[in-house]
C-alpha positions as CSV (number, residue, x, y, z in Angstrom):
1,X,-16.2,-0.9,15.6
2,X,-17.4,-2.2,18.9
3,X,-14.9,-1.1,21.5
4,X,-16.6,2.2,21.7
5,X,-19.9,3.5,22.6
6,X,-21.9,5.4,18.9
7,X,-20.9,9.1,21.3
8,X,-17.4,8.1,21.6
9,X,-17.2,7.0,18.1
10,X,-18.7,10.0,16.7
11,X,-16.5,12.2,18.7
12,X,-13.5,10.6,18.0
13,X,-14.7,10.9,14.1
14,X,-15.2,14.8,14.6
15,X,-11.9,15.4,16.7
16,X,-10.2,13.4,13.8
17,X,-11.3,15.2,11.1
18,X,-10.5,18.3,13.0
19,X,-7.0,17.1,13.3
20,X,-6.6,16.1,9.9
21,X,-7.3,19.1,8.0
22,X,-5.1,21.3,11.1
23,X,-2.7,19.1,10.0
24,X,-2.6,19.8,5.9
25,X,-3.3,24.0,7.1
26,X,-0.1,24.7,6.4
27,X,0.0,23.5,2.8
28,X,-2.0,26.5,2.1
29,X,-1.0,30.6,1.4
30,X,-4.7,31.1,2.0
31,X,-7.6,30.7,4.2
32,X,-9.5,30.1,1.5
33,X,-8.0,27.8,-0.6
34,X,-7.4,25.6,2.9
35,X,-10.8,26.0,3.5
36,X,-12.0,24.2,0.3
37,X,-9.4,21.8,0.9
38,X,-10.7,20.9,4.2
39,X,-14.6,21.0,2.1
40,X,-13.1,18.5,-0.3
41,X,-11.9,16.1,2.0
42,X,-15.5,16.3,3.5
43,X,-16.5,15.0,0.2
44,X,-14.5,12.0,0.2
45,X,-15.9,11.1,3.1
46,X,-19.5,12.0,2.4
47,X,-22.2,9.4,1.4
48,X,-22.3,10.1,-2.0
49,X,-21.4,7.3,-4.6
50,X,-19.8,9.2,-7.5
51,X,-16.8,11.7,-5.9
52,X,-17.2,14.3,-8.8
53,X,-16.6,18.2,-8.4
54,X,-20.7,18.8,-8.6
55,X,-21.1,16.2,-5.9
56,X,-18.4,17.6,-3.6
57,X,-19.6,21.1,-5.0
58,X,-23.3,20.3,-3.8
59,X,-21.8,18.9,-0.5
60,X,-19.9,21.8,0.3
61,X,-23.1,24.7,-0.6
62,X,-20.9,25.9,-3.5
63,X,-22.6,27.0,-6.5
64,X,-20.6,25.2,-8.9
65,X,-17.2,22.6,-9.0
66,X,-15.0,25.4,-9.2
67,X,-13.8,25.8,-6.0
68,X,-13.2,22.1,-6.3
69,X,-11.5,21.8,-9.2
70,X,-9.1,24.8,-8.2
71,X,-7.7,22.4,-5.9
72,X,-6.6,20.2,-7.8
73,X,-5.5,22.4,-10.7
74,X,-4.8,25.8,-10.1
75,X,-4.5,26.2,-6.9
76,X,-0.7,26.2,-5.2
77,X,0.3,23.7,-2.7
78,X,2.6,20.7,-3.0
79,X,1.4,17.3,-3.2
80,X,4.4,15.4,-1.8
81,X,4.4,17.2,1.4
82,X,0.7,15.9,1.5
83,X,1.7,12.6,1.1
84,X,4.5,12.9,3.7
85,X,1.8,14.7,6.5
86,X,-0.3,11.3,5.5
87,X,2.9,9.2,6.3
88,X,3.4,10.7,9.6
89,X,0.0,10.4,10.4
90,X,-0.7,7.1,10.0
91,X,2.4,5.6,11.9
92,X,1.0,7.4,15.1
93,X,-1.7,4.7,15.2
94,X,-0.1,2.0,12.9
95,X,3.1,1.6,13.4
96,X,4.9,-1.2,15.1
97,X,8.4,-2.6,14.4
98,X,7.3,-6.0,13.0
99,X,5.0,-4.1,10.1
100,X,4.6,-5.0,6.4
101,X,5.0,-2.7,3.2
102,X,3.2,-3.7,0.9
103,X,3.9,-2.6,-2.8
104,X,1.1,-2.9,-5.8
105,X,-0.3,-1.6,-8.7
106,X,-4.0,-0.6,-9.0
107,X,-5.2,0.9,-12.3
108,X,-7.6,3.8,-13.3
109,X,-10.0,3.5,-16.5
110,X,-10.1,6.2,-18.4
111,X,-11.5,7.6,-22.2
112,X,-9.8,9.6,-24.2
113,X,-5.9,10.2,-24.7
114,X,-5.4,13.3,-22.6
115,X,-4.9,12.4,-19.2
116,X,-1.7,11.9,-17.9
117,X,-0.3,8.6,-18.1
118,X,-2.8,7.3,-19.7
119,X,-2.9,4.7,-22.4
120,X,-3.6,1.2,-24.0
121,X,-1.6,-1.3,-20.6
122,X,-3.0,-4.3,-18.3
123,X,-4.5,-3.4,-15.6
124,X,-5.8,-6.1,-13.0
125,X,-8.5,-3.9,-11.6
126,X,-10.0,-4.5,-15.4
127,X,-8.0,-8.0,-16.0
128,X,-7.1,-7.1,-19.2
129,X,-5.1,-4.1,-21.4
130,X,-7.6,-1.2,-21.7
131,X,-7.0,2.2,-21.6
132,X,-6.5,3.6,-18.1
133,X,-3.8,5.1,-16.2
134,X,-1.3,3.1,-13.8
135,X,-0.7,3.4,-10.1
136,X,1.9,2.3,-7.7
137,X,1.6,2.3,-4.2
138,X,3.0,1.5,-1.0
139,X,1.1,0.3,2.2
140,X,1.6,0.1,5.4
141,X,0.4,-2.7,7.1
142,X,0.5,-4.0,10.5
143,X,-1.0,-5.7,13.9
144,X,-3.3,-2.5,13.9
145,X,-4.4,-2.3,10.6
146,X,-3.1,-0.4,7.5
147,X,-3.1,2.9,5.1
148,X,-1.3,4.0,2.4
149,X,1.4,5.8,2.8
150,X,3.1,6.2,-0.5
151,X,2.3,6.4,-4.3
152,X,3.6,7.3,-7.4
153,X,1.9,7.4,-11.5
154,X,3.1,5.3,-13.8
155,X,4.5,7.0,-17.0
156,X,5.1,5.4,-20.2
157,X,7.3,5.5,-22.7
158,X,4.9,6.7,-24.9
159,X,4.3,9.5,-22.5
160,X,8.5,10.1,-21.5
161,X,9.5,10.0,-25.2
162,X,6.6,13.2,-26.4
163,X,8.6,16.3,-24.4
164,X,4.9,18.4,-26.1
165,X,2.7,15.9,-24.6
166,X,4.5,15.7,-20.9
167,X,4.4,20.0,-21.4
168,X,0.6,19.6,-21.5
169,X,0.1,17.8,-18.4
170,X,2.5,19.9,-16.5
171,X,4.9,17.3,-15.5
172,X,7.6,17.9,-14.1
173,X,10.7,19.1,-16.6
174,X,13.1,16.3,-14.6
175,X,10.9,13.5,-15.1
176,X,12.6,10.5,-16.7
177,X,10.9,7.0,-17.7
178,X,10.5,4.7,-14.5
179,X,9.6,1.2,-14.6
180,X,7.1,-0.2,-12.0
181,X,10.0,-1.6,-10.1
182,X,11.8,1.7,-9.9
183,X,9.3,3.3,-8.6
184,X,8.7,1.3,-6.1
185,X,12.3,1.3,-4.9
186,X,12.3,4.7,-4.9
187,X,9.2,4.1,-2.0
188,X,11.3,2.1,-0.4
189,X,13.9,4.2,0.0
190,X,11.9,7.2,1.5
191,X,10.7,5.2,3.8
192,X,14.4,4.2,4.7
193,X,15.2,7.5,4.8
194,X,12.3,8.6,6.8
195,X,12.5,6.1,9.8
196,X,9.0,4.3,8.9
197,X,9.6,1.1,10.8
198,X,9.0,-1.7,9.5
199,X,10.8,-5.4,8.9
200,X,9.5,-7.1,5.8
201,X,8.3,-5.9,2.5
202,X,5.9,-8.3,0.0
203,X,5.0,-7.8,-3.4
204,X,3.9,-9.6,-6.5
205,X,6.1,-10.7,-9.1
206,X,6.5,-7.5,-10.9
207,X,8.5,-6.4,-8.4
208,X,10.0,-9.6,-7.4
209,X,13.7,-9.0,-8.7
210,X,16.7,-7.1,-9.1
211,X,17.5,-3.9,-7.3
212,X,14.7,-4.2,-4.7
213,X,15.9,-7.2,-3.6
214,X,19.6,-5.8,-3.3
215,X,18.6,-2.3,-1.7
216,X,16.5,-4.6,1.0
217,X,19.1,-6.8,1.6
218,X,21.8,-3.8,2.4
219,X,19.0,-2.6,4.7
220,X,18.5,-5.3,6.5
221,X,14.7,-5.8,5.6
222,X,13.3,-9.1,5.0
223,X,11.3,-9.9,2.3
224,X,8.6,-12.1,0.2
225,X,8.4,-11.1,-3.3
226,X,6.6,-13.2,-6.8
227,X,8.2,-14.8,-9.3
228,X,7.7,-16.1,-12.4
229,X,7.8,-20.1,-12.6
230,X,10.6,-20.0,-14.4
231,X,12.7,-18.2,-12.1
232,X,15.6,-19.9,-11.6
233,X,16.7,-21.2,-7.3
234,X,19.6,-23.0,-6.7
235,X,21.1,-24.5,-3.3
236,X,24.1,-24.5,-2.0
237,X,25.5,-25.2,1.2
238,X,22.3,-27.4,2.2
239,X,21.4,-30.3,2.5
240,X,18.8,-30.1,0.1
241,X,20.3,-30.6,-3.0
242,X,18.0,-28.1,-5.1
243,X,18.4,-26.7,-8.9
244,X,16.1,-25.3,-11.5
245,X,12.9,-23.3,-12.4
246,X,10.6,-22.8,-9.5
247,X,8.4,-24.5,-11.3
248,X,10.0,-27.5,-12.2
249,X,11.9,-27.5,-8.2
250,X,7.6,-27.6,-6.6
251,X,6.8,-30.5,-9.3
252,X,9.9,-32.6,-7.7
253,X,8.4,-32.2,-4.5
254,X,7.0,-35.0,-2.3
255,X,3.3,-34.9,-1.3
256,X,4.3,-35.1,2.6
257,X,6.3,-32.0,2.1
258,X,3.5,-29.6,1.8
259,X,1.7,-28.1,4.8
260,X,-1.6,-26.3,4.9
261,X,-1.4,-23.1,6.8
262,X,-3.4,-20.3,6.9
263,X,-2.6,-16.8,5.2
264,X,-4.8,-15.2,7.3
265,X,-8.4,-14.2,8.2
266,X,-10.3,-13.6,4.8
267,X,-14.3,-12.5,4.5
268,X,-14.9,-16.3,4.4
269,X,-12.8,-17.0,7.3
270,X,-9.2,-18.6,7.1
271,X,-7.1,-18.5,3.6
272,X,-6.0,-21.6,3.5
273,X,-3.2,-22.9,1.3
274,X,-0.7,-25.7,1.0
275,X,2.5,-24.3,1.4
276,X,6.4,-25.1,0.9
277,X,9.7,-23.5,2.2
278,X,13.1,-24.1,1.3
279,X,15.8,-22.5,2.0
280,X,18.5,-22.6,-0.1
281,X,21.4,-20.5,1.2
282,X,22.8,-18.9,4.6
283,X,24.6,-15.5,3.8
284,X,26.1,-13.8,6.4
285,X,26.0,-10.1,5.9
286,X,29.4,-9.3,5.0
287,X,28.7,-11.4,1.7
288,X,26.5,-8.9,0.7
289,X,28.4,-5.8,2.0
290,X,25.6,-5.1,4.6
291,X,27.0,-2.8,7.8
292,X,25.4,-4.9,10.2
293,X,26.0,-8.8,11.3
294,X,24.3,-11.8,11.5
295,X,23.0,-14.8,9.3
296,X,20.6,-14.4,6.3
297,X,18.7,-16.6,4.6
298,X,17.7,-17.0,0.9
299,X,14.7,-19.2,0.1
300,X,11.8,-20.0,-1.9
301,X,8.4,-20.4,-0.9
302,X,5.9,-22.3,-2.7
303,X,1.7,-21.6,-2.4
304,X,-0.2,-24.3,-3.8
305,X,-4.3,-23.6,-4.5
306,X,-6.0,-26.6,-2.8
307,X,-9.3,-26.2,-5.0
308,X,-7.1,-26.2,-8.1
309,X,-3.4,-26.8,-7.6
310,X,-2.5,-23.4,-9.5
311,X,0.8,-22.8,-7.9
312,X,2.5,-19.0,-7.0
313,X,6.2,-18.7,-6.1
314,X,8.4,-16.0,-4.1
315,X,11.8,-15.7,-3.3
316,X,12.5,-14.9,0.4
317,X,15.1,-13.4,2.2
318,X,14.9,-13.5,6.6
319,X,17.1,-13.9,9.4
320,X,18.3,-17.3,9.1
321,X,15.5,-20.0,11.5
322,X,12.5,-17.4,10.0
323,X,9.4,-19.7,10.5
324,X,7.2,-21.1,7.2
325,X,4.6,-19.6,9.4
326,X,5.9,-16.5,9.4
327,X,6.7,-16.1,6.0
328,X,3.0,-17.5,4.9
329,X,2.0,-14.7,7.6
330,X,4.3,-12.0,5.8
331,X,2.9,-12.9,2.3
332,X,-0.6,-13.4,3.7
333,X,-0.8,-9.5,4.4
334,X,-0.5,-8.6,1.0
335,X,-4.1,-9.3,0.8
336,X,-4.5,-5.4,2.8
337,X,-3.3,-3.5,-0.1
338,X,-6.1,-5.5,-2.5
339,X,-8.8,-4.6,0.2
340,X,-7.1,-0.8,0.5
341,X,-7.8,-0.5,-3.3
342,X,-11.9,-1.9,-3.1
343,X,-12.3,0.6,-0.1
344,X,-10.4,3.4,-1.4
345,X,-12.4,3.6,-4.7
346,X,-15.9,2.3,-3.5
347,X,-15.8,4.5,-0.5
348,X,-13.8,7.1,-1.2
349,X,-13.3,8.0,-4.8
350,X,-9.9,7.0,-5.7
351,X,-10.7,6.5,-9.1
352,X,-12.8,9.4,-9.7
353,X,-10.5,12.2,-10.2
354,X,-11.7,14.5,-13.3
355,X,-8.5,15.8,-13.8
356,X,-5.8,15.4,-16.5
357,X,-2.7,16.4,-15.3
358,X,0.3,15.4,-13.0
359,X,-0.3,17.2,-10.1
360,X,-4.2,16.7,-10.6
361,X,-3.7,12.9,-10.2
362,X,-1.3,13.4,-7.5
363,X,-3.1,15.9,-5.2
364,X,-6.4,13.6,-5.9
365,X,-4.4,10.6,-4.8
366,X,-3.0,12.1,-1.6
367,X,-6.1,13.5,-0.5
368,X,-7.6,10.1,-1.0
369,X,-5.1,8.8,1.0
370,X,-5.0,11.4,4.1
371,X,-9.1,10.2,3.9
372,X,-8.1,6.3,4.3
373,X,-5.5,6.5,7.0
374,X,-7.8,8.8,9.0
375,X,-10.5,6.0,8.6
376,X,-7.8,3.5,9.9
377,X,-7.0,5.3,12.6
378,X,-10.5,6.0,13.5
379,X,-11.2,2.0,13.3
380,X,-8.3,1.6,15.3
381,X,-9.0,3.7,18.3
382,X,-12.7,2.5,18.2
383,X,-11.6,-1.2,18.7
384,X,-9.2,-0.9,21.1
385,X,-11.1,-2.7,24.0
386,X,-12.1,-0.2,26.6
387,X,-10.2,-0.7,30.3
388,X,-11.3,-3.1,32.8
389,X,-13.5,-1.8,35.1
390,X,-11.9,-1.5,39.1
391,X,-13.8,-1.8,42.5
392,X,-14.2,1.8,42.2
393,X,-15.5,2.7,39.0
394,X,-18.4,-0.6,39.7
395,X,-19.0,1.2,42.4
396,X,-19.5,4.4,41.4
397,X,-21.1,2.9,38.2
398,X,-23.9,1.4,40.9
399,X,-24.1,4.2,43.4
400,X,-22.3,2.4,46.0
């Protein structure tokens, strides 16, 4: 942060934090209960490693976790308006037409078989299947940085199909099995619905087909998403005449047709990739049974390790003449969600809720969350370069 003096900083972290828990008052029937809220988001942001109720306890003067715990658990306030307050907050400072959201998975180990969600799945936080609860989340990310503005736990079938065990944890009665893809659609959507503005969306290849592609089509967003090397792309309508796995297609390709671009800044500098695009068909938007006009274009691009040569493949979907540069640019920014997760739990506790229920997980999450984008805004603000200095202010500055 060096476009503010340490004062400016430090009052810009105070009036912040003051704004953030005026902001999630209302969630509250009592003083007291908003009070402890407000204590526990002071915890997140304390120095301590370990985010635990004794730790936020000791941090707030209280005797015991109690008072923390209660927040969590039995205290009454609704977690989704939370997570609609942290929406709103971060687009004041993020947003920008031209944004990213970004949709992942992060996972949370756990013992035992009692937490909610919870069971024997992959995780890539631990690289392999271990016991530990699933996350999905949406971020927002864009030319002034990025915060998460949506999540959602992953139940499965295990969990949906035992009515007794779902009781227990106090999920809700008209909570159905969602895959990973459905839940991030349903993300999507509120954000649709809620005006976040934004033009692209990028994701791995979980989420690479079916109905997210449609929905974003219909909306008018464009997107990168992963596939599988055996995804199947055809042409048509090109000259390029292209058929097969996506594998097999980036095997059949010329060594002149790759180009190494950057994904963007990394902590080692530049990401640097060899990259392909092709794109294989122009829609226009009455094809698709879109409401507005223009020309669409499906594609495939192609990411190519240089240390290595591992390859990674996502369909695309842009205005037709999109840049490979922009695309590489679009996917490049899922890289923020990755860093969101390391920050969010090394900094902030994201994975250190003791709770075992729904709402537990979800009021933990959200809080987490209203922590992180008031950290991104903070960095924001504290960058932005101060203004030039005029005749006058030198002047005064030198008592002339």
């Amino acid at each position: 942060m060096t476009g503010l003096s340490i004062e400016a900083t430090l009052e810009l972290w105070v009036s912040s934090l003051r704004d953030v828990k005026t902001r999630m008052r209302p969630l509250f029937t009592q003083e007291r209960i908003a009070v402890s809220a407000g204590q526990f988001l002071d915890g997140l942001l304390g120095d301590e490693r370990r985010k635990t109720g004794w730790m936020r306890a000791e941090a707030a003067g209280d005797a015991g976790p109690w008072r923390q715990q209660a927040i969590l658990g039995r205290g009454q306030w609704d977690a989704d308006a939370l997570r609609d307050i942290v929406r709103d907050y971060a687009l004041e400072t993020l947003a920008d037409p031209g944004a990213v959201l970004v949709l992942d998975e992060t996972g949370f180990l756990k013992q035992g078989k009692a937490s909610c969600g919870v069971g024997r799945q992959y995780t890539g936080s631990a690289g392999k299947i271990t016991n530990c609860q699933i996350g999905v989340f949406a971020s927002y990310v864009s030319r002034h940085g990025h915060a998460f503005i949506d999540r959602a736990l992953y139940l499965p079938k295990a969990w949906t199909d035992d009515a007794a065990r779902m009781a227990r944890s106090h999920v809700p009665d008209n909570t159905d099995f969602a895959t990973k893809p459905a839940l991030a659609l349903a993300m999507i959507e509120r954000a649709i619905a809620t005006n976040v503005p934004f033009s692209w969306v990028a994701a791995d290849s979980v989420y690479g087909v079916g109905d997210i592609e449609m929905a974003l089509k219909r909306a008018a967003k464009g997107y990168v998403l992963g596939v599988n090397a055996n995804h199947p792309f055809r042409a048509w309508g090109k000259p390029l005449a292209v058929a097969g796995t996506a594998k097999d297609i980036a095997e059949s390709l010329p060594e002149d047709a790759w180009q190494r671009l950057s994904a963007g800044e990394g902590t080692k500098g530049a990401r640097l990739h060899d990259w392909v695009y092709l794109d294989l068909a122009d829609l226009d938007a009455d094809d698709f049974d879109a409401t507005f006009p223009g020309i669409w274009t499906r594609g495939l691009l192609i990411r190519r390790n240089i240390a290595d040569g591992d390859l990674a493949f996502f369909s695309t979907w842009c205005p037709a003449g999109t840049s490979i540069e922009t695309l590489v640019t679009v996917e490049g920014h899922r890289w923020a969600i990755e860093d969101s997760f390391e920050s969010a739990k090394n900094e902030l506790g994201l994975d250190h809720n003791e709770t075992r229920s729904w709402h537990g997980w979800h009021r933990h999450v959200s809080l987490v969350m209203l922590a992180f984008a008031m950290m991104a805004a903070i960095r924001h603000h504290a960058n932005v370069a101060p203004p030039p200095k005029t005749m006058w202010t030198s002047r005064r500055s030198t008592g002339n």
